[in-house]
C-alpha positions as CSV (number, residue, x, y, z in Angstrom):
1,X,-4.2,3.3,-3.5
2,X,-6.1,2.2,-0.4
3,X,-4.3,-1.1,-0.6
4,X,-1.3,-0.3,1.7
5,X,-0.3,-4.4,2.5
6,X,2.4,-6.1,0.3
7,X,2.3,-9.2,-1.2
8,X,5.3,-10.9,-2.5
9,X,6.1,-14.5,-3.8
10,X,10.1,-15.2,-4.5
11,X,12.3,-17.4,-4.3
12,X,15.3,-16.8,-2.0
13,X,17.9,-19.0,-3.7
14,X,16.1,-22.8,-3.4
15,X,13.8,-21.9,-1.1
16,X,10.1,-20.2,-2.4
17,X,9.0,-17.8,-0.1
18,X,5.5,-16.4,-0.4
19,X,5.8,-13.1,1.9
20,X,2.9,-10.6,3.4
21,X,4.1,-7.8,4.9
22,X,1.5,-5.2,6.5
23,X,3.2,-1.4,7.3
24,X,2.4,0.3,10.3
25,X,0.3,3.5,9.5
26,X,1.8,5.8,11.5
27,X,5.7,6.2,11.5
28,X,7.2,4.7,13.4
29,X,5.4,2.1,13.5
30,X,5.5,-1.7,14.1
31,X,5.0,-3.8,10.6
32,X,3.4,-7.0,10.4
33,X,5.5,-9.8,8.4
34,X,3.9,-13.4,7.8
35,X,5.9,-15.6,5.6
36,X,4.8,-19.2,4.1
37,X,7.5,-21.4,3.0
38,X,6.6,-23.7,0.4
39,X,9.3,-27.0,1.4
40,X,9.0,-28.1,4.5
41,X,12.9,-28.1,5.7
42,X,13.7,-24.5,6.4
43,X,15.1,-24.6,10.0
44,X,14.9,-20.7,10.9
45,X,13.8,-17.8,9.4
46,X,14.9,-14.4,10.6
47,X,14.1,-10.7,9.4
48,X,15.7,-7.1,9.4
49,X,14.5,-3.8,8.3
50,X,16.6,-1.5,6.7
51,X,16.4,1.7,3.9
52,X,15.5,0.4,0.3
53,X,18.1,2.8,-1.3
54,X,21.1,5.0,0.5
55,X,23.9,5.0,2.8
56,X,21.4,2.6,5.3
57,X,20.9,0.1,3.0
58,X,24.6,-1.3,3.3
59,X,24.0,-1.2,7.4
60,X,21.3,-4.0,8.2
61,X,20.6,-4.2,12.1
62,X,20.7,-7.8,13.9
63,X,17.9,-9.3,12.2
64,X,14.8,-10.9,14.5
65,X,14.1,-14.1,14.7
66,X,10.5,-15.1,13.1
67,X,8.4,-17.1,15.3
68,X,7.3,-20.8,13.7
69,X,3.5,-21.4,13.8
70,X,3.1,-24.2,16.1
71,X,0.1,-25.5,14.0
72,X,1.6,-24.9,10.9
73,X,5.8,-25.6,10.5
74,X,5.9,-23.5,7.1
75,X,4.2,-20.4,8.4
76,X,6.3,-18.1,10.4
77,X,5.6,-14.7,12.1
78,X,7.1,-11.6,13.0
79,X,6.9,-7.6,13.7
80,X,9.8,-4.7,12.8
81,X,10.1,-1.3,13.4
82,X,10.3,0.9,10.7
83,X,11.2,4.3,12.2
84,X,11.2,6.8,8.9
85,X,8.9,7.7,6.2
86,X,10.5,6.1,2.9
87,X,11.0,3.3,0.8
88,X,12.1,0.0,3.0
89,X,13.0,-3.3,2.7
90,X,12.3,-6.3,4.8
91,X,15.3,-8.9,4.5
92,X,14.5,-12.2,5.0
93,X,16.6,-14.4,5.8
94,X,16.6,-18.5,5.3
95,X,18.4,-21.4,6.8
96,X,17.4,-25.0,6.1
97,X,18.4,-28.1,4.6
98,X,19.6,-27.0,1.2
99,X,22.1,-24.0,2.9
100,X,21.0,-20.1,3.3
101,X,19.4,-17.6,1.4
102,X,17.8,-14.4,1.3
103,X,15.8,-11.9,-0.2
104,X,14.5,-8.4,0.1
105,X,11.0,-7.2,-0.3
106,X,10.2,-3.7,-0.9
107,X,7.7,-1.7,1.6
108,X,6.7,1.9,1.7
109,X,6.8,3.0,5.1
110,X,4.2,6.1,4.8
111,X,2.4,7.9,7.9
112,X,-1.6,7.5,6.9
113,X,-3.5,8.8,9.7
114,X,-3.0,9.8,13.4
115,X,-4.0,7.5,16.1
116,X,-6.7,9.1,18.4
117,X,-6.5,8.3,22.0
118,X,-9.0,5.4,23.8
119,X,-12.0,7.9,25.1
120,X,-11.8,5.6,28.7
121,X,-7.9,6.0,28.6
122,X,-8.5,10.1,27.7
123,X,-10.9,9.8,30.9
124,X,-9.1,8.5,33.2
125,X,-5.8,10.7,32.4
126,X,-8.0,13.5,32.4
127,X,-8.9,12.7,35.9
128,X,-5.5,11.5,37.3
129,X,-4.3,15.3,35.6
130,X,-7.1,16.8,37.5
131,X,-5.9,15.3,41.1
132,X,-2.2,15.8,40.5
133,X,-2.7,20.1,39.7
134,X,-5.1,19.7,42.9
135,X,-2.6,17.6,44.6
136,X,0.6,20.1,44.0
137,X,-1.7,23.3,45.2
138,X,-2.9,21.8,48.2
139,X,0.9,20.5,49.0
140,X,2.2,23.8,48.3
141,X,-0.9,25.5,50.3
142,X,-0.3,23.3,53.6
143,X,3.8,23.7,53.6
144,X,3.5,27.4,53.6
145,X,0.8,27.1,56.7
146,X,2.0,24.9,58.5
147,X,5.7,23.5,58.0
148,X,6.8,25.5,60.7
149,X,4.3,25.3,63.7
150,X,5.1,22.9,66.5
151,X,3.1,19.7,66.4
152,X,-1.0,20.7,67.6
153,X,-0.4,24.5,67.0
154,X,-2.9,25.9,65.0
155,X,-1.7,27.9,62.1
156,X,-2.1,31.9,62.6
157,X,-4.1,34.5,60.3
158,X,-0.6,35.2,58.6
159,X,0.2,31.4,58.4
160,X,-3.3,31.1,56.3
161,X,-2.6,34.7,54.2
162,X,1.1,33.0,53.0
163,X,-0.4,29.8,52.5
164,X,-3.6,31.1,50.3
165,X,-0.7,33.4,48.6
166,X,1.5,30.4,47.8
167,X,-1.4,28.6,46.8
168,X,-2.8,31.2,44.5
169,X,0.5,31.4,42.8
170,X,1.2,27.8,42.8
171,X,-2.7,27.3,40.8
172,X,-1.2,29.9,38.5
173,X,2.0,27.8,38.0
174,X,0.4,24.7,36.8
175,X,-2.1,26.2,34.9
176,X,0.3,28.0,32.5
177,X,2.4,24.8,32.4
178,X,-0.9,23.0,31.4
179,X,-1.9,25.6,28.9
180,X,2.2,25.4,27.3
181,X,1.9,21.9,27.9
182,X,-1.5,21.5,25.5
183,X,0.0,24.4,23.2
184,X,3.2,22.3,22.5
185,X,1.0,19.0,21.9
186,X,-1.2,21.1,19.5
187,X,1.8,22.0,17.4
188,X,3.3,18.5,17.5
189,X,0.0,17.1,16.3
190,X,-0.3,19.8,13.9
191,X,3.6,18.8,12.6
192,X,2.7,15.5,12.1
193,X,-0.4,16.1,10.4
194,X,1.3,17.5,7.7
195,X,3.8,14.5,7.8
196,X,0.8,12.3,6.4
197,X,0.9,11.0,2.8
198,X,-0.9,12.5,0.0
199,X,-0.5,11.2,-3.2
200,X,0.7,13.5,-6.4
201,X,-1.4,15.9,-7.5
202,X,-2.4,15.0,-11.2
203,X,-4.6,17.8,-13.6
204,X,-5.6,16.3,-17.1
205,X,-6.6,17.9,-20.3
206,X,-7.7,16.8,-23.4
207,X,-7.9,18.2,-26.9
208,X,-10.2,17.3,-29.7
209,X,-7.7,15.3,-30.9
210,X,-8.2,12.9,-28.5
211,X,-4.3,14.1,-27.2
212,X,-4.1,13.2,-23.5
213,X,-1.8,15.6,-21.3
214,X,-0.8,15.1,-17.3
215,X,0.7,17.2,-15.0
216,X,1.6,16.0,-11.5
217,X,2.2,18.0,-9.4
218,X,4.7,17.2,-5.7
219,X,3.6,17.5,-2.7
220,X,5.5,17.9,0.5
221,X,8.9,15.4,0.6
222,X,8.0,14.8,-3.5
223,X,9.7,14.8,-6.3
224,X,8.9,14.6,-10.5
225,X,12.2,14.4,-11.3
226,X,13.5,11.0,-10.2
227,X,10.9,8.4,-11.8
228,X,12.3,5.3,-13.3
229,X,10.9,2.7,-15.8
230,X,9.4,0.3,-14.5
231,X,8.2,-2.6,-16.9
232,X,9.8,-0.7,-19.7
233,X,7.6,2.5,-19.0
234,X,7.8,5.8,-16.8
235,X,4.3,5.6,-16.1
236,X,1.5,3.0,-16.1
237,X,-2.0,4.4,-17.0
238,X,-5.4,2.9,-16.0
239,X,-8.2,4.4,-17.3
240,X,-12.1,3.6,-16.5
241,X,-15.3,4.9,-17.9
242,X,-17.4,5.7,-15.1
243,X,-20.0,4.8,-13.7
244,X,-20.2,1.2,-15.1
245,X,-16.8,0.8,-15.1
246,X,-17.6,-1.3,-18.5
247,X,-14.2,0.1,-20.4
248,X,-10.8,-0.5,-19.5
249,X,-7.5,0.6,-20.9
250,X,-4.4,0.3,-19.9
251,X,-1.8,3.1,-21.9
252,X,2.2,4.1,-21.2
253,X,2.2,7.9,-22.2
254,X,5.5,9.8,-22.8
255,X,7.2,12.0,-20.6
256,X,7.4,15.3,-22.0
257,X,9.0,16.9,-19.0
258,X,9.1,16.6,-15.7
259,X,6.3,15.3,-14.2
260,X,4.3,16.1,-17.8
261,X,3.2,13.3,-19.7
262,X,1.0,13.3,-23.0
263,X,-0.9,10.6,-24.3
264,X,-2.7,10.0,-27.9
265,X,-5.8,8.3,-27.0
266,X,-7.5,5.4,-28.9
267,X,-11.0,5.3,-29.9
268,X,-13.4,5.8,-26.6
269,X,-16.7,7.0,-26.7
270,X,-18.0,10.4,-25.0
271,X,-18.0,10.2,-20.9
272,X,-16.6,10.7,-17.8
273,X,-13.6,8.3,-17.0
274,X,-11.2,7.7,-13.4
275,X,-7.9,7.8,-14.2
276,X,-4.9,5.8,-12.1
277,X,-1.6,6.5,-13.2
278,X,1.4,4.2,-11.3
279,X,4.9,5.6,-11.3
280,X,8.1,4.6,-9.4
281,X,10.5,6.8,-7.8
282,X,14.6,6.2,-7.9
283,X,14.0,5.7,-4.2
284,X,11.9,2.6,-5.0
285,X,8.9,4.5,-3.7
286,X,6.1,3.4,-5.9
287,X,2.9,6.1,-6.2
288,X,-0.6,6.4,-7.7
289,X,-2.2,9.6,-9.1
290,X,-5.6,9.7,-10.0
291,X,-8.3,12.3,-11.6
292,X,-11.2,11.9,-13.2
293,X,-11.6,14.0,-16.8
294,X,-15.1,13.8,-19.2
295,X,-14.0,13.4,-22.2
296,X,-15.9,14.1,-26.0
297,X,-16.2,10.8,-28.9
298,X,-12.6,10.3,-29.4
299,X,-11.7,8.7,-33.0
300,X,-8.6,7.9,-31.4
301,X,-6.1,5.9,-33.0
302,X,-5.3,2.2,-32.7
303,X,-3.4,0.9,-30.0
304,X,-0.1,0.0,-30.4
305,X,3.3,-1.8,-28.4
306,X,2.2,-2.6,-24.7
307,X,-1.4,-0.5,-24.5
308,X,-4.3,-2.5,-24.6
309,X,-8.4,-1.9,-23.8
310,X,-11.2,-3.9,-23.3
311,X,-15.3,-4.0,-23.2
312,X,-16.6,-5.8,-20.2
313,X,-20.3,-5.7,-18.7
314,X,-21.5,-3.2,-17.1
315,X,-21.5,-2.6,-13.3
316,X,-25.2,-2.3,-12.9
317,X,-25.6,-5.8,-13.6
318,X,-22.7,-7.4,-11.8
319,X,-23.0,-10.7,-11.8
320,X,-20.4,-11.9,-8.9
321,X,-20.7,-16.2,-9.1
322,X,-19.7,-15.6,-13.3
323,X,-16.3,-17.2,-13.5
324,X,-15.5,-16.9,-17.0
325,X,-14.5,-14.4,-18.9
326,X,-15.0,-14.5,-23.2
327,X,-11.4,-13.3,-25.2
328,X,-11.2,-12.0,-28.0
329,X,-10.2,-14.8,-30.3
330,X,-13.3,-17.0,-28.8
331,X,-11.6,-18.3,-26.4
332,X,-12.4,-17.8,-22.7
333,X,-10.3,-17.0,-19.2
334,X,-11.9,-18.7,-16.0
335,X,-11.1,-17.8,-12.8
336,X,-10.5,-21.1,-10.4
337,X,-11.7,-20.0,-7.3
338,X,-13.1,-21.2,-4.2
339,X,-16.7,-22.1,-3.5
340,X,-16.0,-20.2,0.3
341,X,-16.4,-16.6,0.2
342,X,-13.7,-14.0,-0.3
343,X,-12.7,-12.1,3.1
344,X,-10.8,-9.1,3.2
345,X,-7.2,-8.7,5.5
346,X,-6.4,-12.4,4.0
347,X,-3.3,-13.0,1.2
348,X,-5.4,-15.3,-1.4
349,X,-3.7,-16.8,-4.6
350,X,-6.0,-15.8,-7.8
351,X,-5.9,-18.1,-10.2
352,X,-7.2,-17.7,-14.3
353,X,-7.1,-20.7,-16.4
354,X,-6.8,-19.7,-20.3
355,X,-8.7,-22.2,-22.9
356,X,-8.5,-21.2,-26.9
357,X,-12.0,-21.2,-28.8
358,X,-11.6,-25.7,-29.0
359,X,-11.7,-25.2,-25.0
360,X,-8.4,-26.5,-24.9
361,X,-5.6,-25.0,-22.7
362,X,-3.9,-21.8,-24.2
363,X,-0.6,-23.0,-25.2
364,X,0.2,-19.1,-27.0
365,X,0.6,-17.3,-23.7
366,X,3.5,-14.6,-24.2
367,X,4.8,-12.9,-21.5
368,X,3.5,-9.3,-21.4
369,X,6.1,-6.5,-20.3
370,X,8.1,-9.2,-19.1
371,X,5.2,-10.8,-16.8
372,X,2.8,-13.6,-17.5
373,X,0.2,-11.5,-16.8
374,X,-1.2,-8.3,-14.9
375,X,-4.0,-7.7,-12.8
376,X,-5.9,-4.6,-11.2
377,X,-8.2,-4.4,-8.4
378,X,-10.2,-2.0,-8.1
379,X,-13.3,-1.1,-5.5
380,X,-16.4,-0.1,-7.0
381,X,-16.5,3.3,-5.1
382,X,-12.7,3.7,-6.3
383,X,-11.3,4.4,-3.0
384,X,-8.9,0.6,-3.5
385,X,-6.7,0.1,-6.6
386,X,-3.9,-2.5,-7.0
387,X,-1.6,-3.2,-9.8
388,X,-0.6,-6.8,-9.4
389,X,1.8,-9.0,-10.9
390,X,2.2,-12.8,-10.6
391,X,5.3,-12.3,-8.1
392,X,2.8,-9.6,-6.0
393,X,1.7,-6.1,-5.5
394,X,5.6,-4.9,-5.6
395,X,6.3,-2.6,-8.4
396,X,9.6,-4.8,-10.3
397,X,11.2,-1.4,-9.9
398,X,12.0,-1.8,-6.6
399,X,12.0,-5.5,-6.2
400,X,15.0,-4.9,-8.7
401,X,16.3,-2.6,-6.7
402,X,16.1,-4.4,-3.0
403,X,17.3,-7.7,-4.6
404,X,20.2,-5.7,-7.1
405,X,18.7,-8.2,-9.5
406,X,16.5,-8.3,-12.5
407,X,13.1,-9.6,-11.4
408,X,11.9,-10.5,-15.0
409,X,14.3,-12.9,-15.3
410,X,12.5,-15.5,-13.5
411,X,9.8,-15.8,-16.3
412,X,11.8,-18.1,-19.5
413,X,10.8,-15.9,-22.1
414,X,11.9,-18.6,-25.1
415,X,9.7,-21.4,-23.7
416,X,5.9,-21.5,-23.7
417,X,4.0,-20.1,-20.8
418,X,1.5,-22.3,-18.7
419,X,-2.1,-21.2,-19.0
420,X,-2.6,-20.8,-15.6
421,X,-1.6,-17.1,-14.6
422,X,-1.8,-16.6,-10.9
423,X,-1.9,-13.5,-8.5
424,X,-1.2,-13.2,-5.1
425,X,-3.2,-10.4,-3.5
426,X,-5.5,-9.5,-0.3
427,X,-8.4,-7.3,-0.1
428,X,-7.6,-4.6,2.4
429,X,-11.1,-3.9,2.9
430,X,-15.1,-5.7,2.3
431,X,-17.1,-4.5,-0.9
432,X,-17.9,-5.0,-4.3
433,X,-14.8,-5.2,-6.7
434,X,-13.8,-5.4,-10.5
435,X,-10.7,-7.2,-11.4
436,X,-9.3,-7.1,-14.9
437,X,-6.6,-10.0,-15.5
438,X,-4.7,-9.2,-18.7
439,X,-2.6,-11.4,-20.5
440,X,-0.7,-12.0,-23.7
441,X,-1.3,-14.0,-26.5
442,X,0.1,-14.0,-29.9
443,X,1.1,-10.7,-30.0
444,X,-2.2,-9.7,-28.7
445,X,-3.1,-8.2,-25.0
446,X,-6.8,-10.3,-23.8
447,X,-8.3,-8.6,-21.0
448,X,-11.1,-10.8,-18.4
449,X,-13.0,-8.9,-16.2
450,X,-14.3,-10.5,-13.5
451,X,-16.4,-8.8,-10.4
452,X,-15.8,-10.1,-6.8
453,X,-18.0,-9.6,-3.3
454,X,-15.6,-9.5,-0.4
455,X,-17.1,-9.9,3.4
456,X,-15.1,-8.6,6.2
């Protein structure tokens, strides 16, 4: 939500690929691709869009050729045209030293706004509109007068009557064909208006009980009825105690029916709390709900399988150069970042180091849903959230689904995971953010929160 940009780090057969691919937000629309190879003998690169799921998705068009960054040989560039609202895929294609590859990367392609005309373009089109209707009635008003007359004659009294007539009439010509003109532009803007994306609809309750219950609602071109797991669940919940955004959970309620899902909450104390719930359409189309609900002491239960909570500090007191994070065990999660500061429109590789409570590296990482670890983003005014994993902001729904492959299978779940867990991600806009990085560790979820100022 509010972070539209994809992020994406693959491998496309020996070749890793760390992909950024920025959709247009207006369909069509031109989409941004950069792509960073990480060996240094990849000869070309060339990239196609096509549909991520349907009859298109067999069809791929002539793929483009990426341009190679003069400065930099491992950084190549390119734009594609994605012409439909929908889940898409941008194909990229590799040939080098070790053979050719490929792989796909999921996009939503999703009309956000309107453009709105330049006012000193408006201005000037204005005017030139102006002088043509003039233009037309004067032509018209001078053929009628004087198209006839010898050369030098001077028109009559019933040359200038026909000529005001035809001129009168003519005025009334291209004003009705302005007027139908700005009537038909009116309805086309008004059509594509209500092309732009809204999210699901979500209404919460709760019961004494502490039992959670969600209803999404579709909107226009939606469905509830065509969600698939992704990570093993229907729906991924995020919920965040406002306003100090000190409590975090993270929960997988059950569907119930379509679009109806019902949670039993764990302990949380009485207050109001944001709610983000990620699902993922058959299409590949990956969407966020959100709502807020106020909720009374809940006794709750505790939390069990793949839902997990946390206690971090409060917002008030943010303290953005704090790069370490205490766990639960004693141990501690620091992020390794930068000493320059964090700017937003740039891909950036997060990195968390995990030490157990001797400061030693963490050698009990687990993977957690089949990842080595999950992060969310999220804006202190609410209007950004991200779910990241350690391959990118893709849902592995439809990574699965571009790449007919299981994307979890890349992570050895029988050997021990490095204590590094990384995240590649880019702040689609400045402000103050939280970031909770959640990992797994002996059977137990550890969540580090960590707060972030991002300049533009």
């Amino acid at each position: 939500m509010g972070s539209p940009d994809v992020f994406f780090d693959g491998a496309a057969g020996p070749y890793r690929l760390f992909v950024t691919v920025r959709p247009p937000a207006v369909i069509p629309g031109l989409a941004e691709i950069e792509i960073r190879s990480a060996s240094d003998d990849v000869r070309e690169m060339r990239i196609a869009p096509l549909p991520l799921s349907g009859p298109g998705a067999k069809f791929a068009p002539t793929p483009d050729v990426a341009r190679r960054s003069k400065q930099d040989p491992q950084f190549f560039t390119g734009t594609l045209w994605l012409m439909g609202r929908g889940s898409w895929q941008v194909k990229v294609l590799v040939e080098g030293g070790r053979g050719k590859a490929e792989i796909s990367v999921p996009v939503p392609a999703l009309a956000l706004r309107t453009k709105t005309m330049q006012k000193a373009l408006g201005a000037l089109l204005f005017a030139l509109m102006v002088f043509l209707a003039i233009g037309a009635v004067s032509i018209v008003g001078a053929s009628a007068r004087e198209a006839q007359l010898p050369a030098g004659q001077e028109p009559a009294p019933a040359d200038l009557r026909r000529g005001r007539l035809l001129m009168a009439v003519t005025a009334g010509v291209v004003l009705a064909a302005l007027y139908l003109g700005n009537e038909w532009w009116d309805a086309e803007a008004a059509a594509y208006a209500g092309f732009l994306y809204q999210p699901p609809l979500m209404s919460v309750t709760a019961d004494a009980g502490g039992r959670l219950e969600l209803r999404l609602a579709a909107r226009r071109f939606q469905r509830m009825d065509n969600l698939i797991p992704d990570h093993d669940h229907l729906m991924h919940l995020f919920v965040i105690r406002l306003p100090e955004m000190e409590r975090f959970w993270h929960l997988h309620p059950d569907q119930i029916d379509s679009g109806v899902f019902a949670q039993d909450l764990p302990a949380m104390p009485a207050g109001r709390y944001h709610l983000f719930a990620d699902i993922v359409h058959a299409t590949g189309l990956a969407e966020t709900a959100v709502a807020e609900v106020d909720l009374p002491d809940i006794a709750g239960r505790g939390l069990e399988g793949d839902d997990a909570g946390c206690m971090g500090p409060p917002l008030s007191a943010p303290d953005r150069d704090r790069n370490s994070a205490a766990l639960l065990d004693g141990g501690r999660m620091t992020w390794e970042r930068d000493a320059a500061p964090l700017q937003s429109k740039r891909a950036t590789w997060f990195r968390f180091r995990v030490e157990n409570a001797n400061g030693k590296p963490a050698d009990d990482l687990e993977l957690y849903m089949g990842m080595p670890g999950h992060a969310v983003f999220v804006r202190r005014d609410l209007a950004v959230f991200a779910h990241v994993h350690p391959s990118g902001s893709a849902p592995m729904a439809a990574v699965s689904l571009a790449n007919q492959s299981d994307p979890h299978a890349a992570h050895d779940d029988k050997g021990a995971l490095p204590p590094v867990v990384s995240f590649p991600y880019g702040f689609p806009q400045p402000g103050d953010y939280r970031i909770f990085v959640q990992i797994k560790r002996a059977g137990r979820v550890d969540t580090g929160v960590f707060d972030a100022r991002v300049e533009r």
